[in-house]
N, CA, C and O of each residue as an XYZ file, in Angstrom:
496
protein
N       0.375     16.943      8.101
C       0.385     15.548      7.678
C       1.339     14.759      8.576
O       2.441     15.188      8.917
N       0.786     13.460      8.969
C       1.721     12.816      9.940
C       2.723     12.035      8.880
O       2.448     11.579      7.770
N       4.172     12.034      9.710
C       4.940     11.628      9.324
C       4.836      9.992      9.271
O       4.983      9.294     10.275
N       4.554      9.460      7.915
C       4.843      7.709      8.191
C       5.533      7.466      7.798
O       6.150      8.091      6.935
N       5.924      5.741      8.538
C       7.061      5.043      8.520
C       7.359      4.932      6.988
O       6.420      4.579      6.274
N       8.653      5.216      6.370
C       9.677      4.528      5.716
C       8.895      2.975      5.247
O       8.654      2.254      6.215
N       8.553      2.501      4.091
C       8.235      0.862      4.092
C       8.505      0.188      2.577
O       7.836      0.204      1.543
N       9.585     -0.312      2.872
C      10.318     -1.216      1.506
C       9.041     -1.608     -0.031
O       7.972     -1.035      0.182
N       9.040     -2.067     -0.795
C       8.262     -2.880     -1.636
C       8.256     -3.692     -1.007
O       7.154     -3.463     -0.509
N       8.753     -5.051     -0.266
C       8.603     -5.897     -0.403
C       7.526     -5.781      1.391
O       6.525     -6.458      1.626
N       8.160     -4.738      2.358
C       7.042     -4.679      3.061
C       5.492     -4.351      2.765
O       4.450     -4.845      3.197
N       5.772     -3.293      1.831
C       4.036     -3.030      1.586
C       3.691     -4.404      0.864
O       2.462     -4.417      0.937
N       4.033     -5.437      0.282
C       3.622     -6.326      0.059
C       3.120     -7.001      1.006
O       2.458     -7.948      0.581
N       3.152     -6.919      2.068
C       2.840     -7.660      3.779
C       2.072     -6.707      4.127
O       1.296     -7.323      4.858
N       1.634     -5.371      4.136
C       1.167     -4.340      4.620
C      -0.051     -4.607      3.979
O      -1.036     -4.618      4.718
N      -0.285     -4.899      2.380
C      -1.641     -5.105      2.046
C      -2.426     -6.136      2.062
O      -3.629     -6.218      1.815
N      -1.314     -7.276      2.511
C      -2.518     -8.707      3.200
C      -2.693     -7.863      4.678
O      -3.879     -7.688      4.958
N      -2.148     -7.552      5.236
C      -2.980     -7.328      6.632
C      -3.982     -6.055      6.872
O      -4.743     -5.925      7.831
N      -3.787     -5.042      5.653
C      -4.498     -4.332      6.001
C      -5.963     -4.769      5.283
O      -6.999     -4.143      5.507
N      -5.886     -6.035      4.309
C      -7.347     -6.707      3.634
C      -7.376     -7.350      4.890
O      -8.093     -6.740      5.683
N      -6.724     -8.610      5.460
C      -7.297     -9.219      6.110
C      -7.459     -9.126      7.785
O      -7.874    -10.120      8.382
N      -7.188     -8.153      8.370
C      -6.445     -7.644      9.521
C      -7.900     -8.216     10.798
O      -9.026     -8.286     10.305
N      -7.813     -8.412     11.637
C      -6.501     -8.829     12.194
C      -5.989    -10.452     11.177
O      -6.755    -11.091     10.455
N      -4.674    -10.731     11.411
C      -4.203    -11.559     10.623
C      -3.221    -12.292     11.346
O      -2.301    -11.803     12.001
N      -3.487    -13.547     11.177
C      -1.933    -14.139     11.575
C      -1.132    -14.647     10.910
O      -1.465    -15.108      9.818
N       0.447    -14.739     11.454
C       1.636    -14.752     10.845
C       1.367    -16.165      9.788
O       1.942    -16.180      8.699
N       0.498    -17.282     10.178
C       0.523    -18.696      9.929
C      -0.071    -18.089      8.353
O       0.554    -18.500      7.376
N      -1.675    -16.790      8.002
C      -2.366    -16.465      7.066
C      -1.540    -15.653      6.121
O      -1.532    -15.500      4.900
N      -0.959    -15.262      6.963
C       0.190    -14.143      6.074
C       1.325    -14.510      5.315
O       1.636    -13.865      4.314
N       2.097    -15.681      5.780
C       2.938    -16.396      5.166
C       2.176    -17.290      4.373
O       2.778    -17.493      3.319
N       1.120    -17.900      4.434
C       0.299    -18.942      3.515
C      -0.254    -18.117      1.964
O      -0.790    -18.604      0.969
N       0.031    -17.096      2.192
C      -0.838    -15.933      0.814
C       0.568    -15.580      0.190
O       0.684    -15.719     -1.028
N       1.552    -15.174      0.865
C       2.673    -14.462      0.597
C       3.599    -16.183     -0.132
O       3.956    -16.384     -1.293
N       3.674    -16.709      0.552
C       4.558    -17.856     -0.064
C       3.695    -18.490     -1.267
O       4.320    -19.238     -2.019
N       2.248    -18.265     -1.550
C       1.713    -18.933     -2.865
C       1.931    -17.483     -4.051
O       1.873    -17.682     -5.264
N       2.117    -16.423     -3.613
C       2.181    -15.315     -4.713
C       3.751    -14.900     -4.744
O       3.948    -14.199     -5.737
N       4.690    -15.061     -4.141
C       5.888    -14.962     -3.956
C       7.132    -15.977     -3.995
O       6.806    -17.163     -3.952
N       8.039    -15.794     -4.044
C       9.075    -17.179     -3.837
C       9.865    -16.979     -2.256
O      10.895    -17.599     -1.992
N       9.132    -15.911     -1.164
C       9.986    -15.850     -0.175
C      10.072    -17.168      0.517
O       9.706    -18.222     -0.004
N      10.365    -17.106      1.219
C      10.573    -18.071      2.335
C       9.398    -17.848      3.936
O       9.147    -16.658      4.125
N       8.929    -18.534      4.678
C       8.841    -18.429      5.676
C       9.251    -17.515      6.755
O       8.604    -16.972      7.651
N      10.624    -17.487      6.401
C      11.232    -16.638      7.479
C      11.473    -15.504      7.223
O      11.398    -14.599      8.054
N      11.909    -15.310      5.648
C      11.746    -14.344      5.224
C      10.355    -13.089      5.242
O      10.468    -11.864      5.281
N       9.725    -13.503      5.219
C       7.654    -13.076      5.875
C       8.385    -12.463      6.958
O       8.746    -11.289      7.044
N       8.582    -13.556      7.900
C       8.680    -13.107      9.705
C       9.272    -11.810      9.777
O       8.740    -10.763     10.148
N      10.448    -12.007      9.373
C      11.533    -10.903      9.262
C      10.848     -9.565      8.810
O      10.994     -8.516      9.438
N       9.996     -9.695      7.537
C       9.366     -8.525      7.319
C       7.912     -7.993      7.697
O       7.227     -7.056      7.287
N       7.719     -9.062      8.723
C       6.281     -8.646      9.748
C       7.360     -7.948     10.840
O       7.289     -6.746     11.097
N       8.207     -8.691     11.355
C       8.957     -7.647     12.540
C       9.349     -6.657     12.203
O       9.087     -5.870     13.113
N      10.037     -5.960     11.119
C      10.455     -4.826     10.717
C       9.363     -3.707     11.059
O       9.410     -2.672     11.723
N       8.091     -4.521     10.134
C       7.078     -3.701     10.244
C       6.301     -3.438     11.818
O       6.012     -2.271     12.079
N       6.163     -3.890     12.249
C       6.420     -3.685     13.458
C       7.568     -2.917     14.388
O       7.339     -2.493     15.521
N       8.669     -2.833     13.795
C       9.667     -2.125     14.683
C       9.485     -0.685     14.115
O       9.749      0.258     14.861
N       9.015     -0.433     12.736
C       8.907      0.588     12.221
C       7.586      1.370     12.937
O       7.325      2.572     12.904
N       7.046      0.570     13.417
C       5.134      1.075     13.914
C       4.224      1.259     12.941
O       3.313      2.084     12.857
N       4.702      0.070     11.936
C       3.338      0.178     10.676
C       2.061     -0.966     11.366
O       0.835     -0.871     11.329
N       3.031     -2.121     12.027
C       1.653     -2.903     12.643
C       2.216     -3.238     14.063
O       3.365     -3.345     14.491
N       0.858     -3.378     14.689
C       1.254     -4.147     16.083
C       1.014     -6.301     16.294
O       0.854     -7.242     15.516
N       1.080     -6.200     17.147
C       0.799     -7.767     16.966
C       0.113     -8.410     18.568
O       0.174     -7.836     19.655
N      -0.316     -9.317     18.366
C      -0.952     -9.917     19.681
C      -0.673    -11.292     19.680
O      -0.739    -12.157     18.806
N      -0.322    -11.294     20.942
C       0.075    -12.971     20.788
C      -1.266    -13.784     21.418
O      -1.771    -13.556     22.518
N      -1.639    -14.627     20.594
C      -2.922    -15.648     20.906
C      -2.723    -16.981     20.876
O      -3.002    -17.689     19.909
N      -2.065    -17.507     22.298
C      -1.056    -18.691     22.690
C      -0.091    -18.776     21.813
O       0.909    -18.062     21.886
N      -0.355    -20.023     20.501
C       0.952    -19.920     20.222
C       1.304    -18.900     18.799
O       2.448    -18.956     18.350
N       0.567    -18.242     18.316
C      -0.083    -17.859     17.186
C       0.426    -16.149     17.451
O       0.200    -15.877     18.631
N       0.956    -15.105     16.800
C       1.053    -13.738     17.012
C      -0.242    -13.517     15.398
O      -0.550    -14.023     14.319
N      -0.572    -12.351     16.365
C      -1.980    -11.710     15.173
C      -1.796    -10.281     14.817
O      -2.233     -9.586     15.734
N      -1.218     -9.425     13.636
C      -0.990     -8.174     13.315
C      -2.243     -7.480     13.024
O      -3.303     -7.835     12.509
N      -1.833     -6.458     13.475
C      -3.355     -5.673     12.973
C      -2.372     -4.256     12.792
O      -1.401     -4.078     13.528
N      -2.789     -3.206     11.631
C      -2.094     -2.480     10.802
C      -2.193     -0.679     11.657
O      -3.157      0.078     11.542
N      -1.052     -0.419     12.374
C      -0.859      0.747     12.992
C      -1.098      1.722     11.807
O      -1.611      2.752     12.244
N      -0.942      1.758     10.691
C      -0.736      2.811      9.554
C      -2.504      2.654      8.625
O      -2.700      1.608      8.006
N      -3.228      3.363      8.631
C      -3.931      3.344      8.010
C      -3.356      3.179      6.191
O      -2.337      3.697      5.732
N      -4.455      2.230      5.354
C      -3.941      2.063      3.748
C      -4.012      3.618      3.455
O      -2.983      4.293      3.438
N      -5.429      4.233      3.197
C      -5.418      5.425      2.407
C      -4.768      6.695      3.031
O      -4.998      7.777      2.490
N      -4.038      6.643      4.042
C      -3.537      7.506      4.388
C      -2.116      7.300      3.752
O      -1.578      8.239      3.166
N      -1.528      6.116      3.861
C       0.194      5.872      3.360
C      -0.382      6.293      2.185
O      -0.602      7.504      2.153
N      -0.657      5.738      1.325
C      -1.185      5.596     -0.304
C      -1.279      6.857     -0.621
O      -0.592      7.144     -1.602
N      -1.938      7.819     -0.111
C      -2.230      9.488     -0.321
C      -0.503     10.077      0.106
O       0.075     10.965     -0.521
N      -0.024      9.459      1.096
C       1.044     10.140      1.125
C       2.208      9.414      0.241
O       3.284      9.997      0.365
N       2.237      8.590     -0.387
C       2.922      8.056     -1.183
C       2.989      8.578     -2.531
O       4.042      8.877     -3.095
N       1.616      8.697     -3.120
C       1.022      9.807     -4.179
C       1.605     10.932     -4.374
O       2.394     11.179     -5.286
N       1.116     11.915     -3.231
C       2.131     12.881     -2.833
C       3.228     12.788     -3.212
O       3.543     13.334     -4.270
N       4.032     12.158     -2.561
C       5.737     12.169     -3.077
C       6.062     11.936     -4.300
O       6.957     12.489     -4.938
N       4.950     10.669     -4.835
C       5.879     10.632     -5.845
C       5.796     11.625     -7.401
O       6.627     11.720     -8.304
N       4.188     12.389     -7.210
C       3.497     13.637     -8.066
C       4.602     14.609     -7.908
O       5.074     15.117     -8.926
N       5.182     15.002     -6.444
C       6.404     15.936     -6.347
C       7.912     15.945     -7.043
O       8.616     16.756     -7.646
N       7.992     14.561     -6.604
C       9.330     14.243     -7.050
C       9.925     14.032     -8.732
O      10.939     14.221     -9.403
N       8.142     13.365     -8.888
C       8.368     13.409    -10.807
C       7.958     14.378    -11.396
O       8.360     14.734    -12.504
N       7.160     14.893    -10.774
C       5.910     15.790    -11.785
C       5.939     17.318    -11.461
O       5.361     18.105    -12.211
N       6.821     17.880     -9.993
C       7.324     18.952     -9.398
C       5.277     19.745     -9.116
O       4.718     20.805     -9.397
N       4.824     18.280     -8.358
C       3.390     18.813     -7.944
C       2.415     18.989     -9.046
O       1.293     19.397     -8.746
N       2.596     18.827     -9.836
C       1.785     18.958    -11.657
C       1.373     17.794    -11.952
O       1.881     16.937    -12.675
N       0.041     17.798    -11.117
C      -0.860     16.508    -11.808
C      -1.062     16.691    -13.228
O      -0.694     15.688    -13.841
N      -1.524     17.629    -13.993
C      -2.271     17.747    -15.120
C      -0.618     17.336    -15.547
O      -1.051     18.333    -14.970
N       0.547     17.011    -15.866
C       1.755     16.983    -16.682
C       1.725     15.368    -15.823
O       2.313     14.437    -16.374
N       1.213     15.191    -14.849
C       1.467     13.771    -14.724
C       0.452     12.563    -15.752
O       0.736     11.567    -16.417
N      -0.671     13.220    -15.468
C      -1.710     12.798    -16.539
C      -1.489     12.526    -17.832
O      -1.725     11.590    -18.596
N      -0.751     14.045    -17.910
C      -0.258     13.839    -20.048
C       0.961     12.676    -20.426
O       1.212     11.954    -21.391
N       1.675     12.991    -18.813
C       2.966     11.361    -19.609
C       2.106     10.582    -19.237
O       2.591      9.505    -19.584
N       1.098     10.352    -18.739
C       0.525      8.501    -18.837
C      -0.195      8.529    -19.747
O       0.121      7.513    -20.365
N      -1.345      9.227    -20.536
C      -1.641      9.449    -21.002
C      -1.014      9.353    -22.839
O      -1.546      8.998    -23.891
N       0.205      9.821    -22.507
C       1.099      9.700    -23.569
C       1.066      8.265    -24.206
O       0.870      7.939    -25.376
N       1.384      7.292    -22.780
C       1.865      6.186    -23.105
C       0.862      4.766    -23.085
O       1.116      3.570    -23.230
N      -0.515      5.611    -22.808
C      -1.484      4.595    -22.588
C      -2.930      5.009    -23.412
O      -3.259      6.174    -23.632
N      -3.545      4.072    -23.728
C      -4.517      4.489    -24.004
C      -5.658      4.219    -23.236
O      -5.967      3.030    -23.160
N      -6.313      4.979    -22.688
C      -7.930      4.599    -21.956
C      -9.467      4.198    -22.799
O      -9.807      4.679    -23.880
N     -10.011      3.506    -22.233
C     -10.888      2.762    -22.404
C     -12.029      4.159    -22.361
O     -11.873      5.142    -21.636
N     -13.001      3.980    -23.178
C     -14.160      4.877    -22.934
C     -14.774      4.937    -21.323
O     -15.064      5.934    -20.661
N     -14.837      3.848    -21.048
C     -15.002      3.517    -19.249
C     -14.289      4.747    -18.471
O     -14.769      5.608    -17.733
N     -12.976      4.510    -18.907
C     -11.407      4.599    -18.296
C     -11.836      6.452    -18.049
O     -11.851      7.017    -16.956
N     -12.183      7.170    -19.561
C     -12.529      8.394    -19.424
C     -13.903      9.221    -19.091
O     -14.200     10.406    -18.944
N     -14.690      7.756    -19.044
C     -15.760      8.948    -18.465
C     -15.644      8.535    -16.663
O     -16.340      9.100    -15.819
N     -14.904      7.750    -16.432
C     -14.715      7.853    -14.888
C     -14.153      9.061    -14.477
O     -14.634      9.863    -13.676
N     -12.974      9.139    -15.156
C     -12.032     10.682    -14.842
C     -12.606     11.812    -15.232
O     -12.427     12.843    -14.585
N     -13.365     11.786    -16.326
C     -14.701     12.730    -15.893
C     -15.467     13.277    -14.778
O     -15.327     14.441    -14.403
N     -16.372     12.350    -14.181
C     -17.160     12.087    -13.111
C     -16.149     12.759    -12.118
O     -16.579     13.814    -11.651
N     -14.825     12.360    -11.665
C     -13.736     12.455    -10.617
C     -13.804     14.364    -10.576
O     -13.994     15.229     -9.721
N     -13.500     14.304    -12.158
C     -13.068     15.692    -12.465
C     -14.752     17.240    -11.955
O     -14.749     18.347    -11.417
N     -15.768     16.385    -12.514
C     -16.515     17.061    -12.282
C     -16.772     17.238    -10.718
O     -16.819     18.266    -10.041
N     -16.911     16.001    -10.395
C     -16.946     15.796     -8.642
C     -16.141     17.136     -8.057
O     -16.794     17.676     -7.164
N     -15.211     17.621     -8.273
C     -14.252     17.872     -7.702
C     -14.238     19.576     -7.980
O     -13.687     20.519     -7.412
N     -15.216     19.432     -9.256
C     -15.133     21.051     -9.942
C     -15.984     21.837     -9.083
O     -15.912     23.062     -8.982
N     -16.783     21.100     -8.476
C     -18.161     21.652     -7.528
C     -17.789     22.264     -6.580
O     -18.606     22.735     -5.789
């Protein structure tokens, strides 16, 4: 498994407008992020460059305009994010991760015959 970058909450918050809208520019990215957020402008910038210094995205400059497009594939971080965090809480024990949510939630008939389907999928 490749090792990926390290990426804050508030970066993967920037990580999933560009990896919906990619390529993307800084002008689209701050216009989505400042109507769902209270950052600032610069605050965005700051965390498009990070991400970038980290090698989650690259960028292209198109005159005056820079355009990110996402070095880190989504379902690959996301699977490895999963990962960690099934380990770290659950000591790799999905079925004990299941039962505390499970515990604390209730599912929709929908909710369980999807995880069905998943489950059978998977039994094959």
């Amino acid at each position: 498994m490749n090792c990926l970058p390290q990426i804050s909450e508030a970066e993967y918050e920037v990580m999933k407008i560009v990896w919906k809208e990619a390529p993307v520019s800084t002008n689209t990215v701050t216009e989505i992020l400042t109507k769902a957020t209270d950052w600032s402008p610069k605050t965005i910038q700051t965390l498009l460059k990070r991400l970038v210094t980290k090698g989650a995205l690259t960028y292209e400059k198109q005159g005056r305009v820079f355009v990110y497009t996402p070095l880190v594939e989504e379902t690959s971080y996301v699977r490895q994010k999963s990962r960690s965090f099934l380990k770290r809480y659950f000591d790799g024990d999905m079925s004990r991760m299941l039962s505390a949510c499970l515990d604390e939630d209730t599912l929709t008939k929908g909710e369980i015959d999807t995880l069905r389907a998943i489950l059978a999928k998977h039994e094959k």
